[in-house]
Structures are given as structure tokens and as C-alpha cells.
C-alpha positions in Angstrom: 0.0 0.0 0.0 1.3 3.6 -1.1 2.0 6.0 1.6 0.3 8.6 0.1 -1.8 9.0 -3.1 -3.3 11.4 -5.4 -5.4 11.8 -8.6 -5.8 14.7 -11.1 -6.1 16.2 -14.4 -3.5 18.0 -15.8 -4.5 20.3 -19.3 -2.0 22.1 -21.6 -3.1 25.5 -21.9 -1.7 25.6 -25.9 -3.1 22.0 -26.5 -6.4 20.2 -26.1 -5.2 17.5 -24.7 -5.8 16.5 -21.1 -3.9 14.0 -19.0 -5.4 12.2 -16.1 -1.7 11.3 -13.2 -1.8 9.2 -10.2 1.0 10.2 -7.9 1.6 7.4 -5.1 4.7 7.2 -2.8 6.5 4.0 -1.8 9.4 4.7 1.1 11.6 7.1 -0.7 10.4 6.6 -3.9 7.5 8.1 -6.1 5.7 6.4 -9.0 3.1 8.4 -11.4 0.8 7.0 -14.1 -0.4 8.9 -16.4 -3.0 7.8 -19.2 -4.3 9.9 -22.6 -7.0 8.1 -22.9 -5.3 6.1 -25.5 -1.6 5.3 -23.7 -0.9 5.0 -20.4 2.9 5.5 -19.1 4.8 4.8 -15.6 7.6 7.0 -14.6 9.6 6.8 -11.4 11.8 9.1 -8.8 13.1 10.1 -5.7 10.7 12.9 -6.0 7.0 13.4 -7.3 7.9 15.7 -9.8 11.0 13.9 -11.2 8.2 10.9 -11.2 5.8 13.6 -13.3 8.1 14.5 -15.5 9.4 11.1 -16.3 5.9 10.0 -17.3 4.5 13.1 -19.3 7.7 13.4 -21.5 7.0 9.6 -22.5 3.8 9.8 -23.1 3.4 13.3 -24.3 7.2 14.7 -25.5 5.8 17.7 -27.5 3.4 18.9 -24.7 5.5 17.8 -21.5 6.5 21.3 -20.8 2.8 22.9 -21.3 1.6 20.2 -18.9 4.1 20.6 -16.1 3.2 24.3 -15.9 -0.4 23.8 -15.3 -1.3 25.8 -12.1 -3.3 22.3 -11.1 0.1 21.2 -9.8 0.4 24.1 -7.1 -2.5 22.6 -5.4 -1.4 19.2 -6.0 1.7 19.8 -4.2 -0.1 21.6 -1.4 -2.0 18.6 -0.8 0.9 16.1 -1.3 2.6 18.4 2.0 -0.1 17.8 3.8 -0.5 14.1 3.2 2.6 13.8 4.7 
């Protein structure tokens, strides 16, 4: 079981595309899943976003940087701090 989890939707504001991530935690390690709707790709790191970024860039190389702007991920990292 992960120690901590969490789901949501990331959008590219210059592409209309959406991708839906799943951020879960393991010890010291951080695994995100991210599906198009059509793919769905696993990236891994020490840290949520190195996890992130591992995952959008393969499944999305073109739009990775549009996605890991989204505001969505200020929140998302408030709630990851608090969930620990």
C-alpha cells in the first residue's frame, strides 16, 4: 500500500489535450501513471515531480513542458505536503 496517493487532471493551456496522473509514494520513492486516454505510461523518482516529468515526457514529449506548468500542480503539491 502507497503511503500517500493522489489523482488529477493535468490540461495544456496551448493543446487540447488533457492527461489524467496518479502520484503514489513508496518509502523514498514516487511512481506516477499517467493515461491519454489512448496510452498510459509509468515514470519513477526520488521525488513526485521527477516521477511527473518522467511520465509526461514519455507519453506526451511535445506537450510535457505545457503540462508541467499547469497551475493544477500548485495545489497538488499543497496537498501532497499535507498528506505527509
Amino acid at each position: 500500500m502507497s503511503d500517500t496517493s493522489v489523482q488529477f487532471r493535468l490540461r495544456a493551456s496551448d493543446h487540447a489535450s488533457d492527461i489524467d496522473v496518479r502520484l503514489e509514494s513508496f518509502k523514498e520513492r514516487w511512481v506516477a501513471t499517467v493515461s491519454n486516454g489512448h496510452r498510459v505510461e509509468t515514470g519513477l523518482g526520488q521525488k513526485a515531480r521527477s516521477a511527473l516529468t518522467a511520465a509526461v515526457q514519455t507519453l506526451e514529449p511535445r506537450a510535457a513542458a505545457a503540462f508541467l506548468a499547469d497551475p493544477e500542480l500548485f495545489g497538488v503539491s499543497w496537498r501532497i505536503l499535507q498528506a505527509r
